[in-house]
N, C-alpha and C positions, 0 to 999 in steps of 0.2 A: 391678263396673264394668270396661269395657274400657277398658288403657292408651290414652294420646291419641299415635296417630299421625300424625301432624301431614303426612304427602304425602301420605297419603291423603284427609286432611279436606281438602288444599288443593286437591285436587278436586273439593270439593263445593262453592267458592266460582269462579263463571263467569268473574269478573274478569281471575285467572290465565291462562286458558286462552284468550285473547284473544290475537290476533298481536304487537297492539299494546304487550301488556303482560307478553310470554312470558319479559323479563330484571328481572321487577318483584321486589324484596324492598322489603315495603310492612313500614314501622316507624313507623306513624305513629298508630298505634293507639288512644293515648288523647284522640286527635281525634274519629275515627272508628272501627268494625272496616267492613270488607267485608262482604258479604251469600250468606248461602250460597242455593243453586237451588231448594231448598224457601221460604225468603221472599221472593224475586224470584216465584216461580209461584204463591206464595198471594195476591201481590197482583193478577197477570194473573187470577187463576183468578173471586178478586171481579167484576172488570169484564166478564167476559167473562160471568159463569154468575150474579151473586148481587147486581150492582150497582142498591141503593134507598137512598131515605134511610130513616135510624132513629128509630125511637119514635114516628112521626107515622102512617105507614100501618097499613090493616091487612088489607088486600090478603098473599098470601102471601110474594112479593117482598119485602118490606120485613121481615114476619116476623122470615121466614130470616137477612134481614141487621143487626135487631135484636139475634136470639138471639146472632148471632156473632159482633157485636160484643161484648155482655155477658158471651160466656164465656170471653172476653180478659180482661174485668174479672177475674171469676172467677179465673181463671187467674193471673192479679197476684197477688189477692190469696193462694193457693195458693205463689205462688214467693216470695214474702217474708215469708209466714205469719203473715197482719196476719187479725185476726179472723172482719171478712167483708168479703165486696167494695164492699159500702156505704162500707169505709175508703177505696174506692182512685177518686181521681179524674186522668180522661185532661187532662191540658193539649197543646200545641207540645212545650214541651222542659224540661229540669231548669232554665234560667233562665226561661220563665211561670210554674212553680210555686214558687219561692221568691219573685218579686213579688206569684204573689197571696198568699202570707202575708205578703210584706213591707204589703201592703198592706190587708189587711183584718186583718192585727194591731195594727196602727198606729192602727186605726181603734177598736177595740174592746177591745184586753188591755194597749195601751201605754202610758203618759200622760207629760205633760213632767215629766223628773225620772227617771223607770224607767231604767235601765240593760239595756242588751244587748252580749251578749262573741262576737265572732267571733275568728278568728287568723288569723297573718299566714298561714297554707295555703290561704286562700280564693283561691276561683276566682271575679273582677270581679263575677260574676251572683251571689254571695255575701257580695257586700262590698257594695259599690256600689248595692243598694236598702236595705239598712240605711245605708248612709252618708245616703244621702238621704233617706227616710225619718225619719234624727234630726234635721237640721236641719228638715226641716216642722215635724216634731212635737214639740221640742226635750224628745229622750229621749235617754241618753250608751252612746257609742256604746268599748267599750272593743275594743282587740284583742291577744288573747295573741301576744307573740313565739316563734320559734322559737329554739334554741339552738345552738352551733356544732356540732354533730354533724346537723343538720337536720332534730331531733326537735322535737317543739312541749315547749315549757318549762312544764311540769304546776306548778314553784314557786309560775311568774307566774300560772297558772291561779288556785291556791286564793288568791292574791291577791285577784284584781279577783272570785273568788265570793263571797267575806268579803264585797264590799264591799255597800251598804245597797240596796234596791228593783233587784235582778238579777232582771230576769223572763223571759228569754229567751238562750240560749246556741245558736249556729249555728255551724259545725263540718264542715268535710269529712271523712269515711271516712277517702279515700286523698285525696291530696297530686297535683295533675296537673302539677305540677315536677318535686318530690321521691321521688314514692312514697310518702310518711310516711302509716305507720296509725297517727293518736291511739289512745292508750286511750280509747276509746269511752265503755268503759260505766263507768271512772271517773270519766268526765266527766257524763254521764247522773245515774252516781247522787250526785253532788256538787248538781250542779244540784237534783234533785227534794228532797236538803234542805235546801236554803235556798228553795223553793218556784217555782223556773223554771221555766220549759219547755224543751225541746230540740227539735233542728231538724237533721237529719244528711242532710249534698249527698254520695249514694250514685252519685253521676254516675259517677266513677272505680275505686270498687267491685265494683258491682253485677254484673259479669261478670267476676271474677276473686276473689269472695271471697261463701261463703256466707251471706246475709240470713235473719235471723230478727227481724222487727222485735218482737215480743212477751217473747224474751228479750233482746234489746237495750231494751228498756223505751221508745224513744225516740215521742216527743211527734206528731215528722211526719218523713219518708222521701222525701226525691226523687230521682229520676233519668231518664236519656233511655231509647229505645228504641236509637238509635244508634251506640250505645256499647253493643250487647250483641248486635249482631246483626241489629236489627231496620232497620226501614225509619226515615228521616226523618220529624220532624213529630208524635214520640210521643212525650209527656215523662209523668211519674207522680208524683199528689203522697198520699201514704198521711197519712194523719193520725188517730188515736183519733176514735172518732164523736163522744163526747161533746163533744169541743173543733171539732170540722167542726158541730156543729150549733149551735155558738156563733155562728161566724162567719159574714157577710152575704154576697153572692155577690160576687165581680171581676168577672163581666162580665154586660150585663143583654141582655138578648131572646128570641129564639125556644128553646126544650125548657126552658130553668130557670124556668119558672112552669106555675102548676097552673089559675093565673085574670090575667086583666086588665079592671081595672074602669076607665073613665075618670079615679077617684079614687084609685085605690091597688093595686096587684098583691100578688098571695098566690105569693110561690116554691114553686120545686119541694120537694123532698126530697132530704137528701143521697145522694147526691154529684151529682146532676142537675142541683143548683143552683148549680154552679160549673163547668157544661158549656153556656154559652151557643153558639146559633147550629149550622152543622154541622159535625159534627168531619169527621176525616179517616179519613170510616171504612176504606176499604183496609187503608192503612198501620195499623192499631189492629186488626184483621183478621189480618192478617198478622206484627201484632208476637208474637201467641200460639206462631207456627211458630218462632221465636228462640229463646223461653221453651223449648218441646219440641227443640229443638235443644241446647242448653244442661243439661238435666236427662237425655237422652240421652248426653250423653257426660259428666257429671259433675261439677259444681261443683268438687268437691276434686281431681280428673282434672286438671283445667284448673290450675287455682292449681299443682298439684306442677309439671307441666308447664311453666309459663308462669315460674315462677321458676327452674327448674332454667335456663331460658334466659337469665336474668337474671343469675346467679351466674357463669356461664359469657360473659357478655357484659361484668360486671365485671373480672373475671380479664384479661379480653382487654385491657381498656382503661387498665387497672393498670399495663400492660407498656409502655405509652406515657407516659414520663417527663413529658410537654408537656400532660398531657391531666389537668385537675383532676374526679372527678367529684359531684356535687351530690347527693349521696343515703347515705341512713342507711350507716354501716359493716357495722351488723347488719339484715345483709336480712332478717330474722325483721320487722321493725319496718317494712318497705315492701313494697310491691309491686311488680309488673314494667314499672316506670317510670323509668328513666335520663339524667336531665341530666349536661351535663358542659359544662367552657369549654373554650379553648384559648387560651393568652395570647398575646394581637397577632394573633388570626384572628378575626374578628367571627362568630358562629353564619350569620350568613344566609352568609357564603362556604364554611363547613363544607358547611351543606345546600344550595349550588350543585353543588361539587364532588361531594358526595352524588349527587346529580340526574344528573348526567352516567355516575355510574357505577351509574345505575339503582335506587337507592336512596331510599325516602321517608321521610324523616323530618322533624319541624317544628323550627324555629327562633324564637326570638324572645322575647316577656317572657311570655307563654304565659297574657295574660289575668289577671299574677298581679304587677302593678308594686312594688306593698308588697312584697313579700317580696323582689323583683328588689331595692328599693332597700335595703331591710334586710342583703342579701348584698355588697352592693355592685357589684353588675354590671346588664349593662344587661339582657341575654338572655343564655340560653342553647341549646346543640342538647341534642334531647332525641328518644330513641330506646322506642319502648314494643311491647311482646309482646303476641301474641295465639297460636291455637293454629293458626294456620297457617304461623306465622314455624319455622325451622330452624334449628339450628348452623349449616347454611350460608351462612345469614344474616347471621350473628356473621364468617365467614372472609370475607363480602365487603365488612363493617364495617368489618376490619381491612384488608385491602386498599385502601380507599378513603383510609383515612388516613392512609398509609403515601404514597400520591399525593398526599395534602394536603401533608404536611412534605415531599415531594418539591417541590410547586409553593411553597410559601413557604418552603421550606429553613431546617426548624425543624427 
C-alpha cells in the first residue's frame, strides 16, 4: 500500500479547491469528513444515467439501479466482513439504527426487570433511546463510568456484568470526546458469558480503524456513511441473521412485505424488512465509491497517518500551559480525536476565534452531557483528523491560540 499523501488526496476533495474555501483547514472531522470527486460524481452519475426506483420495476432502468444498490449492500458487508449481506441493513444514519434496535428489542428480548449497561462514552443517540426505552419498559438501565485518565473503568464494567438478568451491553468503538477505544472484545466476551448481547456505535470508528465484525464477535454494528466519506442520509445497521430474523420490522409499508391481505400482512425477508418505503438510493449508490476509496488507500495507511497527526497535535498543545487536554495519555488507547478546555475561555470563543482564522473545528458538549457532567465541565473544543488534514494544520492550530491568549491575555 501506498504511503498517504495527504496534498495530494486533498485534491481529490472539491471543497478545498473552492475560492471560497481556499484558507480552510477543516478539523471538524468527527462531525463529518468531506467528500472526495469520485462520490460527489457517483451521485451526479445516478441521476443523470441510472435514476429508478428499486425492487419494484422490472423494466431495465430500475434493474440497473436495484443491482447497484445491492452491491453497496454487498460491499458493506465485504468491508466489515459480516457473513453475508443479508446481515447489513440501509437505515438514515447510526442514530435510526440503534432506535430501531432500541426499539424492536424493547419489544421482543427486554422485559421489566432485564438490565442494559451503556457508558458514560455514549454519544445522546446511544444513551437517550435506552434511557427511554427503560422507563417505557421498566428494564435498568446501568451506565459504566469512565476514569480520571478518560479510559472507561473496565473495574465498574465486571461490576454491573455480575449483576443479575444483564441482556444487553451498548458501547461505543471510539469516544467522539475523548477518542477512547474500549477494550471491545473484552467487553464482547464478558458479556456473551453471562449470556448478553452486545451492540458497538462504529460511528467514530469506522474510518479510522479496521472492522472485522466476525472476529469482533459482536451481536450488531452501526455506523454512518458520513463519517467515512460517503454522502448524507446513509447509516448501517449489521446485525447476526439469526438475531435480525428474530426481530419484527421499525417501520411498516411499501418493499418490507411479500403480501398484504386486508387481515394480516406477511413481511419481507431480511433485511428488506426493516427497509420500509424508498430509500435514498443515490446516496447508498455512491456510499460504495467511499468504501473503494478507503480500501484503496488503506485502512491501516489511514490510522498510521491520521494518528501520527494526533501525536503531533498533542505535543503542540502540551506547550500551552493554559490548555488542559481531554484524552487518553497513551494514544495507543484513542484515536485521532482531541478535546481540550481552556480555563475562563468558554469552547464556543475558542472556536470563534478558530473561525476567524479559518479553522473548523466543533465546540460544545458534543452530544455527550453525561460524560460533560461527570468531568465537570460544560463543553469542550475539540479538534479531529482525517487524511486530508496536514502539519500545517497543527502550525495554524498553534498560531490561532497564541491569538487567543493574545485576545484574552492568558
Amino acid at each position: 500500500m501506498p504511503k498517504i499523501d495527504s496534498k495530494k488526496i486533498k485534491k481529490l476533495f472539491p471543497i478545498f479547491s473552492k475560492k471560497e474555501n481556499k484558507n480552510l483547514v477543516y478539523l471538524d472531522n468527527a462531525a463529518t469528513t468531506q467528500r472526495p470527486k469520485v462520490v460527489i460524481d457517483a451521485i451526479k452519475d445516478f441521476y443523470e444515467t441510472h435514476n429508478s426506483n428499486i425492487h419494484r420495476g422490472i423494466y431495465d432502468l430500475s434493474e440497473k439501479a436495484t443491482n447497484m444498490y445491492e452491491g453497496t449492500r454487498l460491499h458493506v458487508s465485504k468491508f466489515i466482513n459480516a457473513k453475508s449481506s443479508e446481515e447489513i441493513i440501509f437505515t438514515k444514519n447510526t442514530t435510526e439504527s440503534i432506535n430501531l434496535l432500541a426499539y424492536t428489542l424493547s419489544d421482543n428480548m427486554l422485559q421489566k426487570g432485564d438490565r442494559v449497561i451503556t457508558t458514560a462514552l455514549e454519544h445522546h443517540a446511544n444513551f437517550v433511546p435506552w434511557q427511554t426505552m427503560a422507563k417505557k419498559k421498566g428494564f435498568i438501565l446501568s451506565v459504566v463510568p469512565v476514569k480520571e485518565d478518560y479510559t472507561l473503568n473496565m473495574e465498574e464494567f465486571e461490576k454491573l456484568i455480575k449483576e443479575p438478568n444483564v441482556k444487553l451491553v451498548c458501547v461505543s468503538a471510539m469516544s467522539n470526546v475523548t477518542g477512547t477505544i474500549p477494550d471491545i472484545k473484552k467487553i464482547i466476551k464478558r458479556a456473551h458469558e453471562v449470556g448478553a448481547l452486545v451492540m458497538v456505535d462504529g460511528a467514530q470508528s469506522i474510518a479510522h480503524e479496521h472492522t472485522d465484525v466476525q472476529k469482533m464477535d459482536c451481536d450488531f454494528f452501526v455506523f454512518s456513511s458520513h463519517k467515512m466519506f460517503g454522502p448524507f442520509g446513509v447509516g448501517v445497521l449489521y446485525g447476526k441473521k439469526q438475531l435480525l430474523e428474530k426481530l419484527p420490522p421499525f417501520l411498516y409499508g411499501g418493499d418490507m412485505i411479500k403480501s398484504v391481505k386486508e387481515t394480516c400482512t406477511l413481511f419481507n425477508d431480511t433485511p428488506w424488512k426493516f427497509e420500509a418505503g424508498t430509500p435514498s438510493v443515490a446516496d447508498v449508490v455512491a456510499f460504495k465509491k467511499a468504501m473503494e476509496f478507503i480500501d484503496e488507500l488503506g485502512i491501516e495507511n489511514i490510522k498510521k497517518y491520521e494518528m501520527s497527526l494526533a501525536k503531533k497535535a498533542v505535543e503542540m498543545l502540551k506547550k500551552h500551559k493554559q490548555v488542559k487536554i481531554i484524552k487518553p495519555k497513551n494514544l495507543e488507547l484513542s484515536g485521532p480525536v482531541i478535546s481540550f478546555v481552556i480555563e475562563e475561555i468558554h469552547p464556543h470563543d475558542i472556536a470563534e476565534v478558530f473561525n476567524k482564522e479559518g479553522i473548523a473545528i466543533r465546540a460544545g458538549h458534543h452530544c455527550n452531557q453525561p460524560l460533560m457532567a461527570s468531568l465537570g465541565i460544560p463543553a469542550t473544543a475539540r479538534i479531529s483528523f482525517s487524511i486530508y488534514n496536514t502539519e500545517d494544520d497543527i502550525k495554524r492550530v498553534d498560531i490561532a491560540l497564541k491569538k487567543l491568549f493574545k485576545l484574552f491575555k492568558k
